[in-house]
mmCIF file of the N, C-alpha and C atoms, coordinates in Angstrom:
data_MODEL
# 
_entry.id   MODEL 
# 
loop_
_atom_site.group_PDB 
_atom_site.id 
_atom_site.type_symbol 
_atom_site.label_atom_id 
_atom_site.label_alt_id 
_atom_site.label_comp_id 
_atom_site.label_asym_id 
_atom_site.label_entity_id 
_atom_site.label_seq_id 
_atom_site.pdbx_PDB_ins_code 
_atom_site.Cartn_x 
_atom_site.Cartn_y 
_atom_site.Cartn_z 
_atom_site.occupancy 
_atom_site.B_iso_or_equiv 
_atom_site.pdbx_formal_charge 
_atom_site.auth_seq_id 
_atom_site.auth_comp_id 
_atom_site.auth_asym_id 
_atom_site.auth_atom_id 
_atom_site.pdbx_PDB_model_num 
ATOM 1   N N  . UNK A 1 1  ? 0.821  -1.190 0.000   1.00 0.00 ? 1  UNK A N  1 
ATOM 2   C CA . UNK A 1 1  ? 0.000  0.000  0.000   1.00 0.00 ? 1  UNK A CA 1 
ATOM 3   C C  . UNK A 1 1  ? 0.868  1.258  0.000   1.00 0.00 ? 1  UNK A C  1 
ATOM 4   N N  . UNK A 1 2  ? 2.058  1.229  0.704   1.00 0.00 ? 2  UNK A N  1 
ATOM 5   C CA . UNK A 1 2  ? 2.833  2.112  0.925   1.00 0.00 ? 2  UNK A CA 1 
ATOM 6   C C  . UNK A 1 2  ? 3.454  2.950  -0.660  1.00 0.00 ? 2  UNK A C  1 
ATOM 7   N N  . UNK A 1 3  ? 3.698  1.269  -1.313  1.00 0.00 ? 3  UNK A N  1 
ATOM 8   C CA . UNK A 1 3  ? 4.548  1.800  -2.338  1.00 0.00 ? 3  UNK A CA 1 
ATOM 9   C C  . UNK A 1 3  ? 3.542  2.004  -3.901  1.00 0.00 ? 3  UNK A C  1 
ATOM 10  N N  . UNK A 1 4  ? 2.324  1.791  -3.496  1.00 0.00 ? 4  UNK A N  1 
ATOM 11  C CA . UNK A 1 4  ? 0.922  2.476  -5.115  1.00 0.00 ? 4  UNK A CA 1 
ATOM 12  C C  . UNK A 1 4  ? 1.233  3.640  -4.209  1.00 0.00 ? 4  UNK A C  1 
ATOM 13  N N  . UNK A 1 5  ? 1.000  3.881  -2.973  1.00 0.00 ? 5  UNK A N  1 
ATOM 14  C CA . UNK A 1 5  ? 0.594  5.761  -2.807  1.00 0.00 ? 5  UNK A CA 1 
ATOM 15  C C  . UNK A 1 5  ? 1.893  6.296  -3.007  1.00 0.00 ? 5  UNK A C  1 
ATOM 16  N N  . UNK A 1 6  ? 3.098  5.832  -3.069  1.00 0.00 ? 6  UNK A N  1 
ATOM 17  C CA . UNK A 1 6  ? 4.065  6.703  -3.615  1.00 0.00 ? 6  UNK A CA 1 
ATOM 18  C C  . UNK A 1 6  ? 4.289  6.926  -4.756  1.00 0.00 ? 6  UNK A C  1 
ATOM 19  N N  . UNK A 1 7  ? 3.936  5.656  -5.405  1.00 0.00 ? 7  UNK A N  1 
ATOM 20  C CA . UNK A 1 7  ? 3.879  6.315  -6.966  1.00 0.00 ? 7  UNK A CA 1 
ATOM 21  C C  . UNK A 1 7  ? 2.602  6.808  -7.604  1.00 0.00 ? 7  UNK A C  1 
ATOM 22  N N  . UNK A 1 8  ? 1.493  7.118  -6.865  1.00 0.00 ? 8  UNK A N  1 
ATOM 23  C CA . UNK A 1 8  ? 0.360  8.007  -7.009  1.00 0.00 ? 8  UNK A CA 1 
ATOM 24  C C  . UNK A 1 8  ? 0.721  9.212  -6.619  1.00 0.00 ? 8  UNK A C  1 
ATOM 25  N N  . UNK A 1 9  ? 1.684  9.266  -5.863  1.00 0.00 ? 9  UNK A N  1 
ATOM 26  C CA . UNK A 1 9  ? 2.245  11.044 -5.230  1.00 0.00 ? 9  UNK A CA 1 
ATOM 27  C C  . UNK A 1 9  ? 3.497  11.030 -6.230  1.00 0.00 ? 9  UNK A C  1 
ATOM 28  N N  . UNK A 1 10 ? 4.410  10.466 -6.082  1.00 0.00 ? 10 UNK A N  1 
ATOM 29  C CA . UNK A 1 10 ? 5.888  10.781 -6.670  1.00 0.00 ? 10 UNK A CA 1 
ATOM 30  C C  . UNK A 1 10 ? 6.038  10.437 -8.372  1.00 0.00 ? 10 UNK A C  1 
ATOM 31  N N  . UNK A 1 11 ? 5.205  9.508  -9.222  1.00 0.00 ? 11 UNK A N  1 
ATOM 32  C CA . UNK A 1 11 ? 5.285  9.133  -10.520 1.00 0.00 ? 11 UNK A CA 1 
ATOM 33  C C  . UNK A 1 11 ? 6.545  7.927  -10.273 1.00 0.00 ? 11 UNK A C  1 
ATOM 34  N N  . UNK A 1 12 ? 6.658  6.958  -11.519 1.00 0.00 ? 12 UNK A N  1 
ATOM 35  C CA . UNK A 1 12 ? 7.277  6.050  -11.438 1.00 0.00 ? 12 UNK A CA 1 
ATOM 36  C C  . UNK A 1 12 ? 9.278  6.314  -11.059 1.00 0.00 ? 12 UNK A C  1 
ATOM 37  N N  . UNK A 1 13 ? 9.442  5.829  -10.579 1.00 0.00 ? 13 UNK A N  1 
ATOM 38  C CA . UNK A 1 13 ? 10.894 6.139  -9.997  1.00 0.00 ? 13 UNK A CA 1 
ATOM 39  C C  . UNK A 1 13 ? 11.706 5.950  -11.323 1.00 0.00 ? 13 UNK A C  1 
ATOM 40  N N  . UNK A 1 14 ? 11.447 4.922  -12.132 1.00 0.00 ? 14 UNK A N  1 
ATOM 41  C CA . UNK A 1 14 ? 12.430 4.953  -13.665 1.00 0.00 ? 14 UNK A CA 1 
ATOM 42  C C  . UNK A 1 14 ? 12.271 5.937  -14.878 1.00 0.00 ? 14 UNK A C  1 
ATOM 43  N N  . UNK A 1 15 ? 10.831 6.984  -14.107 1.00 0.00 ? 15 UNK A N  1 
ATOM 44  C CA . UNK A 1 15 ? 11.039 7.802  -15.138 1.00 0.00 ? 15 UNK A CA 1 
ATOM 45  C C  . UNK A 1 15 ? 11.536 8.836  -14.796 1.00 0.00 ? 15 UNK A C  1 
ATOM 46  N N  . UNK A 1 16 ? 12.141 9.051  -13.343 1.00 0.00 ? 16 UNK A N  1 
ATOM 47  C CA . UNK A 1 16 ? 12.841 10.508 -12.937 1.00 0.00 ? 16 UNK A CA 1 
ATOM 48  C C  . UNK A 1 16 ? 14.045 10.317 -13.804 1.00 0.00 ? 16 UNK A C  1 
ATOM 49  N N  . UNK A 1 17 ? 14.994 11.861 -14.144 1.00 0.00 ? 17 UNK A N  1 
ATOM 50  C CA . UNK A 1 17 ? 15.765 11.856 -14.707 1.00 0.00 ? 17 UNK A CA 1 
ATOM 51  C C  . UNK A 1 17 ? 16.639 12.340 -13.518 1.00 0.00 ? 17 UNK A C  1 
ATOM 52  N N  . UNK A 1 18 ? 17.854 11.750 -13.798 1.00 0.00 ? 18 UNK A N  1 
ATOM 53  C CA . UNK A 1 18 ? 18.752 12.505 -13.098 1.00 0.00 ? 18 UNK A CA 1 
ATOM 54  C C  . UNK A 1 18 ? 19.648 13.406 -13.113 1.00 0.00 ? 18 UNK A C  1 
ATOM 55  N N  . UNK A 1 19 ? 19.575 14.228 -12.464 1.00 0.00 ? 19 UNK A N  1 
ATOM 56  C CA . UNK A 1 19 ? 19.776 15.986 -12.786 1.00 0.00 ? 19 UNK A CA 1 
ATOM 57  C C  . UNK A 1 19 ? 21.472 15.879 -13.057 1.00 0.00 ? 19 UNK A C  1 
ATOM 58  N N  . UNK A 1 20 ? 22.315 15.426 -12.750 1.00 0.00 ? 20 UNK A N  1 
ATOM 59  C CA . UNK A 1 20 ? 23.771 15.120 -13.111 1.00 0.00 ? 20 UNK A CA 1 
ATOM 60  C C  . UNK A 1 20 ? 24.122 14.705 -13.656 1.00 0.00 ? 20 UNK A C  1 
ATOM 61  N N  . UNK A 1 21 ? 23.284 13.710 -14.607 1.00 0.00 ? 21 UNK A N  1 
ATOM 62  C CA . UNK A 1 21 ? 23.261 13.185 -16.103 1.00 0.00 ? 21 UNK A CA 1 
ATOM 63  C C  . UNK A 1 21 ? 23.302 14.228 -17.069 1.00 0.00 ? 21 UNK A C  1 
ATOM 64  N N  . UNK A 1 22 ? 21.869 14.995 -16.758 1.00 0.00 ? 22 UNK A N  1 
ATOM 65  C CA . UNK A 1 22 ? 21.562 16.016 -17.969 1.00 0.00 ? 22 UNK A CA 1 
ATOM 66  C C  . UNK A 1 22 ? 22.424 16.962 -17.431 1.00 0.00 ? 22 UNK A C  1 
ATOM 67  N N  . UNK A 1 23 ? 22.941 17.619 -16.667 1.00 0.00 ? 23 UNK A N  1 
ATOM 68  C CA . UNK A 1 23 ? 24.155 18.836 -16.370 1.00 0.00 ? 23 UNK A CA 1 
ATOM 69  C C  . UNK A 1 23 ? 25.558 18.256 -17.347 1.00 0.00 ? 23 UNK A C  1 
ATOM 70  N N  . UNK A 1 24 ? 25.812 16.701 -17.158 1.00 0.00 ? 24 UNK A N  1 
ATOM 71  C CA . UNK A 1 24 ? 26.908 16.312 -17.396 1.00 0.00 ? 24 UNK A CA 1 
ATOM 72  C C  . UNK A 1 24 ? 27.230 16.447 -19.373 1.00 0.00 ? 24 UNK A C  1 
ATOM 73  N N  . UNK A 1 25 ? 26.129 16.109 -19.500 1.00 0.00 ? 25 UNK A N  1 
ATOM 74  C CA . UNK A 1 25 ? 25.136 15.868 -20.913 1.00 0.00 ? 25 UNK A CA 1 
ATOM 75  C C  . UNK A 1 25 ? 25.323 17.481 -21.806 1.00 0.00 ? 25 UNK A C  1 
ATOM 76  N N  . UNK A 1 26 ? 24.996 18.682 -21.093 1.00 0.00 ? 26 UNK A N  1 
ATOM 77  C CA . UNK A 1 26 ? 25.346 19.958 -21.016 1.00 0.00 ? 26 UNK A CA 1 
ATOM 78  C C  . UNK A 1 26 ? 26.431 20.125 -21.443 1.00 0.00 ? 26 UNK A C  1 
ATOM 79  N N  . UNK A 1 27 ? 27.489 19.956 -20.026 1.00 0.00 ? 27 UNK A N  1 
ATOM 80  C CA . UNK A 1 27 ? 28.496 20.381 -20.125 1.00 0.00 ? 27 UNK A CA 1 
ATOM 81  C C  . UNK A 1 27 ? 29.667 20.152 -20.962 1.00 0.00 ? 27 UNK A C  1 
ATOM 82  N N  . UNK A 1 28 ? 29.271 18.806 -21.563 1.00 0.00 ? 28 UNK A N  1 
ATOM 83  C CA . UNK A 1 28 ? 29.820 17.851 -22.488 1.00 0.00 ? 28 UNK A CA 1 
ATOM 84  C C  . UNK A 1 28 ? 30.037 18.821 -24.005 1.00 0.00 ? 28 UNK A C  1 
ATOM 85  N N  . UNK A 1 29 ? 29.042 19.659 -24.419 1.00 0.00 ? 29 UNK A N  1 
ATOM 86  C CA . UNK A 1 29 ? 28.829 20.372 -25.253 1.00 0.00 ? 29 UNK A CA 1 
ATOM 87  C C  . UNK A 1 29 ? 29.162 21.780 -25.047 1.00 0.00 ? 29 UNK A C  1 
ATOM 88  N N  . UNK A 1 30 ? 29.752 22.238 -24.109 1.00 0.00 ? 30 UNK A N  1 
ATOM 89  C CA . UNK A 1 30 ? 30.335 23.529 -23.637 1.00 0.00 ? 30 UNK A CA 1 
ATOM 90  C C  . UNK A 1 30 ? 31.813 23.652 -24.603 1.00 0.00 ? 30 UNK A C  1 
ATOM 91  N N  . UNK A 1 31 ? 31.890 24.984 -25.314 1.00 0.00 ? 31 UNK A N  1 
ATOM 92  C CA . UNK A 1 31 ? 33.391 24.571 -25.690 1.00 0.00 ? 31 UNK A CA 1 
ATOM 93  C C  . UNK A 1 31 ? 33.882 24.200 -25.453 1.00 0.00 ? 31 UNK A C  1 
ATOM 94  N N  . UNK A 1 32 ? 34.851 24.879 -23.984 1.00 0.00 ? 32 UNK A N  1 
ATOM 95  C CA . UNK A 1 32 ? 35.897 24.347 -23.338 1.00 0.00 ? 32 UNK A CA 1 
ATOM 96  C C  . UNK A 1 32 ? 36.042 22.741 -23.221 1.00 0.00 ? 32 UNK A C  1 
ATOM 97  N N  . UNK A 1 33 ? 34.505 21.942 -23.163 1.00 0.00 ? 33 UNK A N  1 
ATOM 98  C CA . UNK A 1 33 ? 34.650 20.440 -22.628 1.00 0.00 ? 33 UNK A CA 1 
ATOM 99  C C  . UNK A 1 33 ? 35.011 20.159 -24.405 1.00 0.00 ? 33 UNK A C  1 
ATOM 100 N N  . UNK A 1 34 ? 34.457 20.668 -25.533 1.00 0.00 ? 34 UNK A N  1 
ATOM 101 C CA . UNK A 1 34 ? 34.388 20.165 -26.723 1.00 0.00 ? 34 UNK A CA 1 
ATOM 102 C C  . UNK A 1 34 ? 35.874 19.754 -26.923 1.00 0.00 ? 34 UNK A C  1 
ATOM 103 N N  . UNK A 1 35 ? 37.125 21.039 -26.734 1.00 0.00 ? 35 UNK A N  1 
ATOM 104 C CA . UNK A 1 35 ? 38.055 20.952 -27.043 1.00 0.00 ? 35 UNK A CA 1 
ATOM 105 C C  . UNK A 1 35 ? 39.032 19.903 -26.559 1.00 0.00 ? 35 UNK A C  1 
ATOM 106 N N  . UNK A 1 36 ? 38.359 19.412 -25.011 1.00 0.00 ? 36 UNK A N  1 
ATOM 107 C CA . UNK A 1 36 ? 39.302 18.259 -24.428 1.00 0.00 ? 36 UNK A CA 1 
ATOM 108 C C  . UNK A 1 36 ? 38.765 17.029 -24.841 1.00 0.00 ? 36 UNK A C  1 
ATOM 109 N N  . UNK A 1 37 ? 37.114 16.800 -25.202 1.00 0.00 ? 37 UNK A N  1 
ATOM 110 C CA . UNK A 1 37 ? 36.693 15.592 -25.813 1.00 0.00 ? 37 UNK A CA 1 
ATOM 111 C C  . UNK A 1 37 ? 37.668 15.188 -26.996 1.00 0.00 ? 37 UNK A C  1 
ATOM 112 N N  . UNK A 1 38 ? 37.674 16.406 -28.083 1.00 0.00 ? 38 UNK A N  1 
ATOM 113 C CA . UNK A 1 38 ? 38.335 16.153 -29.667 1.00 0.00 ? 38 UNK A CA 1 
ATOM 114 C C  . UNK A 1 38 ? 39.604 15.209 -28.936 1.00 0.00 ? 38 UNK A C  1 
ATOM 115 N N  . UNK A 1 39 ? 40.413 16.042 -28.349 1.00 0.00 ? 39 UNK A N  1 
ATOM 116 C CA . UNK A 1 39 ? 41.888 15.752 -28.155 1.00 0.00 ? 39 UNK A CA 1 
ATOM 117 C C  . UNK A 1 39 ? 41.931 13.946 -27.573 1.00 0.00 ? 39 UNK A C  1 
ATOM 118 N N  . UNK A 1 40 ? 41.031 13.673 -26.797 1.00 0.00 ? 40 UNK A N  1 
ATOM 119 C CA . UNK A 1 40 ? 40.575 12.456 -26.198 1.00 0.00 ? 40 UNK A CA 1 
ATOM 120 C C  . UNK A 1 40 ? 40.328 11.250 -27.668 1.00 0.00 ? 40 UNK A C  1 
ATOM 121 N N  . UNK A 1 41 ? 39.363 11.843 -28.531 1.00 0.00 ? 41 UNK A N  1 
ATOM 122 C CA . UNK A 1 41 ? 39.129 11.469 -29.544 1.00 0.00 ? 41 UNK A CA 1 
ATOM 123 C C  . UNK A 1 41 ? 40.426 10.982 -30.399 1.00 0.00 ? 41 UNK A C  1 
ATOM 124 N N  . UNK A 1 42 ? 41.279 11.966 -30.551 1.00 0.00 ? 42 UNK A N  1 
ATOM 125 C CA . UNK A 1 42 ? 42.327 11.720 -31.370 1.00 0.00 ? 42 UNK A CA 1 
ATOM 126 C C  . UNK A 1 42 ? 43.520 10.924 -31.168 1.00 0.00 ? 42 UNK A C  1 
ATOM 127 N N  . UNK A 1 43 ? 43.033 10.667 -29.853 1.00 0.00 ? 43 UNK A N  1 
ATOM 128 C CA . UNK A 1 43 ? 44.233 10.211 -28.824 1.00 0.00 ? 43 UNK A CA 1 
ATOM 129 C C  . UNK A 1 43 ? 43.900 8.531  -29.483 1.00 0.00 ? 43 UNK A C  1 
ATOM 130 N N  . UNK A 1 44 ? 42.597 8.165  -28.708 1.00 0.00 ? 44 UNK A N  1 
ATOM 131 C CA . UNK A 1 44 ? 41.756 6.848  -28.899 1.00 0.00 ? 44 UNK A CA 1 
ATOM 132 C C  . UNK A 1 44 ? 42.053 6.206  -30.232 1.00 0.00 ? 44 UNK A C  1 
ATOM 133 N N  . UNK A 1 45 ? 41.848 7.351  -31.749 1.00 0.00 ? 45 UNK A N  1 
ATOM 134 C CA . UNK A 1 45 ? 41.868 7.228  -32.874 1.00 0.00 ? 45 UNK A CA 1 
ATOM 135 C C  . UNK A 1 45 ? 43.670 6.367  -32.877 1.00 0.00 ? 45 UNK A C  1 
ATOM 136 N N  . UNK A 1 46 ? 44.448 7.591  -32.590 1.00 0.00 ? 46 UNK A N  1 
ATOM 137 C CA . UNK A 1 46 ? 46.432 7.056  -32.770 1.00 0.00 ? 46 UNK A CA 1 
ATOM 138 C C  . UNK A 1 46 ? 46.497 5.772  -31.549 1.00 0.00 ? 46 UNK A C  1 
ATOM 139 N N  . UNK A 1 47 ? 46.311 5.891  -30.802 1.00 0.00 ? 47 UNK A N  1 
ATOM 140 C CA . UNK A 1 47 ? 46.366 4.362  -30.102 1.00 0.00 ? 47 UNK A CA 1 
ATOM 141 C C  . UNK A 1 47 ? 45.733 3.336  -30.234 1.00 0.00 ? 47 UNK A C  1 
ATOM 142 N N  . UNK A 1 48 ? 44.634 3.072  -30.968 1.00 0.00 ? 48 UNK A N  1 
ATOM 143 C CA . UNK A 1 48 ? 43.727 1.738  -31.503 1.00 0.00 ? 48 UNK A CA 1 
ATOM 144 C C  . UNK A 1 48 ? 44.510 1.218  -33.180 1.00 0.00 ? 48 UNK A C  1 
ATOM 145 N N  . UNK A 1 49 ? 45.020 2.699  -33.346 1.00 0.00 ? 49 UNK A N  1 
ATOM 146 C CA . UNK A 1 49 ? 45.416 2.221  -34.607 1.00 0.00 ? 49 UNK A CA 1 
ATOM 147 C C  . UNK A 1 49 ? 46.899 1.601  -34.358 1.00 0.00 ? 49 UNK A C  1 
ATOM 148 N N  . UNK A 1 50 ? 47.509 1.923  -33.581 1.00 0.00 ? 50 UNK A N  1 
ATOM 149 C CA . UNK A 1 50 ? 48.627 0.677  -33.542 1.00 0.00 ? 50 UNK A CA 1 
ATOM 150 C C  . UNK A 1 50 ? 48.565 -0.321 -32.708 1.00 0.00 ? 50 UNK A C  1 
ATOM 151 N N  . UNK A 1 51 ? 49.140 -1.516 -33.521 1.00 0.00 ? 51 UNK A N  1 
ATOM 152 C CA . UNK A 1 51 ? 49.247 -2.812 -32.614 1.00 0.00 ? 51 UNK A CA 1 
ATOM 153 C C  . UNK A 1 51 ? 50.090 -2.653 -31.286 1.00 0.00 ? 51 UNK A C  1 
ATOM 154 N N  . UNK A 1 52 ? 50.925 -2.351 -31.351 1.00 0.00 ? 52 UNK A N  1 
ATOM 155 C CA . UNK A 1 52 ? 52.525 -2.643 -30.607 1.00 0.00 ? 52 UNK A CA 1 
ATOM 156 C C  . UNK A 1 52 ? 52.272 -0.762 -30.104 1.00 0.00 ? 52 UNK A C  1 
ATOM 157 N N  . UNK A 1 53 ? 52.054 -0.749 -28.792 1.00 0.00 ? 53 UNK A N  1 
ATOM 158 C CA . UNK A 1 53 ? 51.905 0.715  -28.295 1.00 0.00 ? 53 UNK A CA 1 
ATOM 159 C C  . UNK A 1 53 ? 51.869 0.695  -26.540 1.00 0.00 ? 53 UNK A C  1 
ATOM 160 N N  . UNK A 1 54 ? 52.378 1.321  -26.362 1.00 0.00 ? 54 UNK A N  1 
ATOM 161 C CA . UNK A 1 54 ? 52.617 1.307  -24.602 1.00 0.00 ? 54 UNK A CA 1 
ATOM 162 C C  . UNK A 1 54 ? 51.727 2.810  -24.563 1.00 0.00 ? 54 UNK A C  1 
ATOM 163 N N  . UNK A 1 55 ? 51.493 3.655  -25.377 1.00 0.00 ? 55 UNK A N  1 
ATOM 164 C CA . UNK A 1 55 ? 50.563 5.140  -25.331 1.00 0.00 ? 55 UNK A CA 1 
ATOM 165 C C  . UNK A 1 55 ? 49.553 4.914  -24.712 1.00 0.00 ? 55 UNK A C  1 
ATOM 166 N N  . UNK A 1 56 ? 48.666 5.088  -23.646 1.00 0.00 ? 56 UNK A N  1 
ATOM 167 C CA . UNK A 1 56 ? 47.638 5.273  -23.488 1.00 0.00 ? 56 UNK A CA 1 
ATOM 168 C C  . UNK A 1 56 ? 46.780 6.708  -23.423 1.00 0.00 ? 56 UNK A C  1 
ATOM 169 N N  . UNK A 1 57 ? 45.542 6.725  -23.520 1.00 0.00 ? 57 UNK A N  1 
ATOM 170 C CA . UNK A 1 57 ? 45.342 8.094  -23.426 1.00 0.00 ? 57 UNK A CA 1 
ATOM 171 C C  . UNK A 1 57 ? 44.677 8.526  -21.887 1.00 0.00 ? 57 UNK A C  1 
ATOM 172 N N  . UNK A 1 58 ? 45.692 8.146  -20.975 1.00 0.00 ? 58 UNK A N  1 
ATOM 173 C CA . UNK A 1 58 ? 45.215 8.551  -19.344 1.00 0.00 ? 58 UNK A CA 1 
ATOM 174 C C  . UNK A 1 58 ? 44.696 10.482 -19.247 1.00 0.00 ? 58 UNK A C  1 
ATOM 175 N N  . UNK A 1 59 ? 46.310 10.876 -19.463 1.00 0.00 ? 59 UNK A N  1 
ATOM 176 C CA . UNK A 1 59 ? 46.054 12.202 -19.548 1.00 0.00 ? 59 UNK A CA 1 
ATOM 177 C C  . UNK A 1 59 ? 45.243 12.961 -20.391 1.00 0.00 ? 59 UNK A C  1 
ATOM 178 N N  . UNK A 1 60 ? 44.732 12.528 -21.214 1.00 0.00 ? 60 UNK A N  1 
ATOM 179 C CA . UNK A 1 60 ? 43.073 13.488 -21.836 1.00 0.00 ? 60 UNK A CA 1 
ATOM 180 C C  . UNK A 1 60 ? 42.381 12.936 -21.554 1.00 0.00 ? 60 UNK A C  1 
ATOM 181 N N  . UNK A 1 61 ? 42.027 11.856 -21.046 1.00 0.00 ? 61 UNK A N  1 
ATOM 182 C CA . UNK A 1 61 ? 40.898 11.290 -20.481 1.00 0.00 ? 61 UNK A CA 1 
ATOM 183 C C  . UNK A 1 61 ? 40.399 12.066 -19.038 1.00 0.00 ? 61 UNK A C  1 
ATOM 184 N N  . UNK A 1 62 ? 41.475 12.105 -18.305 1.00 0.00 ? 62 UNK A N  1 
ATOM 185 C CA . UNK A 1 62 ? 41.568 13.349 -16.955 1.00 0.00 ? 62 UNK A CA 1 
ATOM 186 C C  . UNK A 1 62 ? 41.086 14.414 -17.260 1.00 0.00 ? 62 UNK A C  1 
ATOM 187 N N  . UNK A 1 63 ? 42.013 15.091 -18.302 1.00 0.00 ? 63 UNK A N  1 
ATOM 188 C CA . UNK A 1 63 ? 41.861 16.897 -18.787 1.00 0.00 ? 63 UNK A CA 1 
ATOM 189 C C  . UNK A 1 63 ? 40.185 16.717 -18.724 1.00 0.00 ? 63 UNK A C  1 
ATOM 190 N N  . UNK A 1 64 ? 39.883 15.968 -19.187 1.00 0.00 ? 64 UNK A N  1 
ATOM 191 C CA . UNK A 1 64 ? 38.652 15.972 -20.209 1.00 0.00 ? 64 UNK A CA 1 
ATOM 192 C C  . UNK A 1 64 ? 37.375 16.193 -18.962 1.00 0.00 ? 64 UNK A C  1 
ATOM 193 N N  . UNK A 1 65 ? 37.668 14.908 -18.155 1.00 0.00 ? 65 UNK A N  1 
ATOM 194 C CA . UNK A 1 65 ? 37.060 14.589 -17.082 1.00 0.00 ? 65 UNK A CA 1 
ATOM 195 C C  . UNK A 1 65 ? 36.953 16.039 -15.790 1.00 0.00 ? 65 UNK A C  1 
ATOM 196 N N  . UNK A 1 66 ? 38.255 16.016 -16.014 1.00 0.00 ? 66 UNK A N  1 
ATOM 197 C CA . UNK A 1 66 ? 38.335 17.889 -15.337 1.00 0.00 ? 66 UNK A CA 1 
ATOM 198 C C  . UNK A 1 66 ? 37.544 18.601 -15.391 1.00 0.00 ? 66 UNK A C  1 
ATOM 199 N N  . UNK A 1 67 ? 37.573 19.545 -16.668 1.00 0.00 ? 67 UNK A N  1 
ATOM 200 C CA . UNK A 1 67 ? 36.634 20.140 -17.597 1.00 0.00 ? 67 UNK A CA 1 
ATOM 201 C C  . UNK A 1 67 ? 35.599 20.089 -17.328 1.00 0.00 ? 67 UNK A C  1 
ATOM 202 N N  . UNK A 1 68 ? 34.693 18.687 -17.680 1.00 0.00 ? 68 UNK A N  1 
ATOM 203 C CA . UNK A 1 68 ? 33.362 18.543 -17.460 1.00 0.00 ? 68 UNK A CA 1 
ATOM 204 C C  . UNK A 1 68 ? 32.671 18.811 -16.152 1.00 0.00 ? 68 UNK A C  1 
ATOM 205 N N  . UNK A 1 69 ? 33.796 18.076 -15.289 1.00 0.00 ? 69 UNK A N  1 
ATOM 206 C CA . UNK A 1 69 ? 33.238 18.039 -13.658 1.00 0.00 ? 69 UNK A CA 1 
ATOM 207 C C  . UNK A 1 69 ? 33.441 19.560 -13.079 1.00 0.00 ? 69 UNK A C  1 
ATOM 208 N N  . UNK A 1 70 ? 34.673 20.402 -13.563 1.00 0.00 ? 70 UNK A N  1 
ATOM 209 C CA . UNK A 1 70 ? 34.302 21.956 -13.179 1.00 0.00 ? 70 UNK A CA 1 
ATOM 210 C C  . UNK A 1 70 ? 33.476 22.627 -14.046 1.00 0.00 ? 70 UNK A C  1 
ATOM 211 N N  . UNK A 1 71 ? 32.676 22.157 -14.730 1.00 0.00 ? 71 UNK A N  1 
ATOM 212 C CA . UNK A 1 71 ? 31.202 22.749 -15.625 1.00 0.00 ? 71 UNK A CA 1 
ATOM 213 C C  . UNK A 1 71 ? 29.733 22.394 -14.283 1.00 0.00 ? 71 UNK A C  1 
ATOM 214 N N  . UNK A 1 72 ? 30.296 21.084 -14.198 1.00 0.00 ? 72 UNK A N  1 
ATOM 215 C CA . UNK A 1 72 ? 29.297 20.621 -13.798 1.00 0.00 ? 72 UNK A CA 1 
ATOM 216 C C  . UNK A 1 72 ? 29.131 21.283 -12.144 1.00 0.00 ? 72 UNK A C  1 
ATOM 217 N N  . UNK A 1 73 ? 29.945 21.537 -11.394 1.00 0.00 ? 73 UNK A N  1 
ATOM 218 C CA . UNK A 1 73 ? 30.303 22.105 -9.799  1.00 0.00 ? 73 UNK A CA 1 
ATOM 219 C C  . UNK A 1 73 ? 29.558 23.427 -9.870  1.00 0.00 ? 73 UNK A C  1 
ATOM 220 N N  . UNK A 1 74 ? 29.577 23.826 -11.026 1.00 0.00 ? 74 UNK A N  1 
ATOM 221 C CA . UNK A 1 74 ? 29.129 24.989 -11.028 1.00 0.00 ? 74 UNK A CA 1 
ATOM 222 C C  . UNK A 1 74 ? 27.608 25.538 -11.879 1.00 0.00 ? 74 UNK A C  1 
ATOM 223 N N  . UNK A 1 75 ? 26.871 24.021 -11.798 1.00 0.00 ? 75 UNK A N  1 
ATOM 224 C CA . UNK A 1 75 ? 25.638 24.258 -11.982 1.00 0.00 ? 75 UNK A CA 1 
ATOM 225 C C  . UNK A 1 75 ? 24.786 23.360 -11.277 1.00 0.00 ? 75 UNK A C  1 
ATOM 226 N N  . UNK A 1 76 ? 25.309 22.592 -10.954 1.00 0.00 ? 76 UNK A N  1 
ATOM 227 C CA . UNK A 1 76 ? 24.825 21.219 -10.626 1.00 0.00 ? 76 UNK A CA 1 
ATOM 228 C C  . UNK A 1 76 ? 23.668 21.892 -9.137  1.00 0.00 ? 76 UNK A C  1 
ATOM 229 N N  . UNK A 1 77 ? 24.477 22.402 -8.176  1.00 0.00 ? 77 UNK A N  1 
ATOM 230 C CA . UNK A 1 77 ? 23.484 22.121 -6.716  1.00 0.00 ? 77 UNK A CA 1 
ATOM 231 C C  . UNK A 1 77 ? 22.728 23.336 -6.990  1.00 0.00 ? 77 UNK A C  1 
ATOM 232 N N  . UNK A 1 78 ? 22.454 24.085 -7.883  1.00 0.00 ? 78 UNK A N  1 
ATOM 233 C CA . UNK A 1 78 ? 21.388 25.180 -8.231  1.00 0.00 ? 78 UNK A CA 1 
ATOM 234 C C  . UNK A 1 78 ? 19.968 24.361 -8.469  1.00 0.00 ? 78 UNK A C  1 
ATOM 235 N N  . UNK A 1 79 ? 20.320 23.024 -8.868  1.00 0.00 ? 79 UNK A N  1 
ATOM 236 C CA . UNK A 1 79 ? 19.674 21.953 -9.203  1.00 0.00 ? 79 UNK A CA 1 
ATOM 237 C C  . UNK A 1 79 ? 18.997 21.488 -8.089  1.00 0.00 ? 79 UNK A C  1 
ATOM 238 N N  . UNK A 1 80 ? 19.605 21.392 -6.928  1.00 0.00 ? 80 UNK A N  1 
ATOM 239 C CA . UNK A 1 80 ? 19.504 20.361 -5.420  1.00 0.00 ? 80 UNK A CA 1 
ATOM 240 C C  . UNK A 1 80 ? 18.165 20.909 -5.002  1.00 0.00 ? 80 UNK A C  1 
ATOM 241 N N  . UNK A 1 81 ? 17.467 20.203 -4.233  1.00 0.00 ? 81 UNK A N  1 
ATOM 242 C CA . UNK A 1 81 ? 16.308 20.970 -3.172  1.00 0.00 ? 81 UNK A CA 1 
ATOM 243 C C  . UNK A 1 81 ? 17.062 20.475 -1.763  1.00 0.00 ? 81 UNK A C  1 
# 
């Protein structure tokens, strides 16, 4: 009984979205994040393409990750109740 009157008050729990998805989703498309995605991109592209490679792409994967997450710090709990 508990859990029909919550989803008669609250709507189904799999259809909430979650607000740090769509911020992340955002920020992803912000220049600044665009320019560290490409570089990430290009990285992925030169290291898949060789067999024999010790390169990984740690460090733009970070930059990148950086980027997004200081986009996101700074919209995200405007979001919070």
């Amino acid at each position: 009984m508990v859990f029909e009157r919550k989803m008669l008050t609250h709507g189904d729990p799999d259809d909430e979205v979650d607000p740090l998805e769509t911020i992340r989703a955002k920020c992803e498309q912000s220049e600044h994040c665009v320019h560290y995605k490409e570089r990430l991109e290009v990285c992925e592209a030169r290291v898949s393409s060789r067999s024999n490679t010790v390169e990984d792409c740690t460090e733009e994967l970070f930059d990148f990750l950086h980027a997004r997450d200081h986009c996101v710090s700074h919209k995200l709990f405007h979001n919070v109740k």
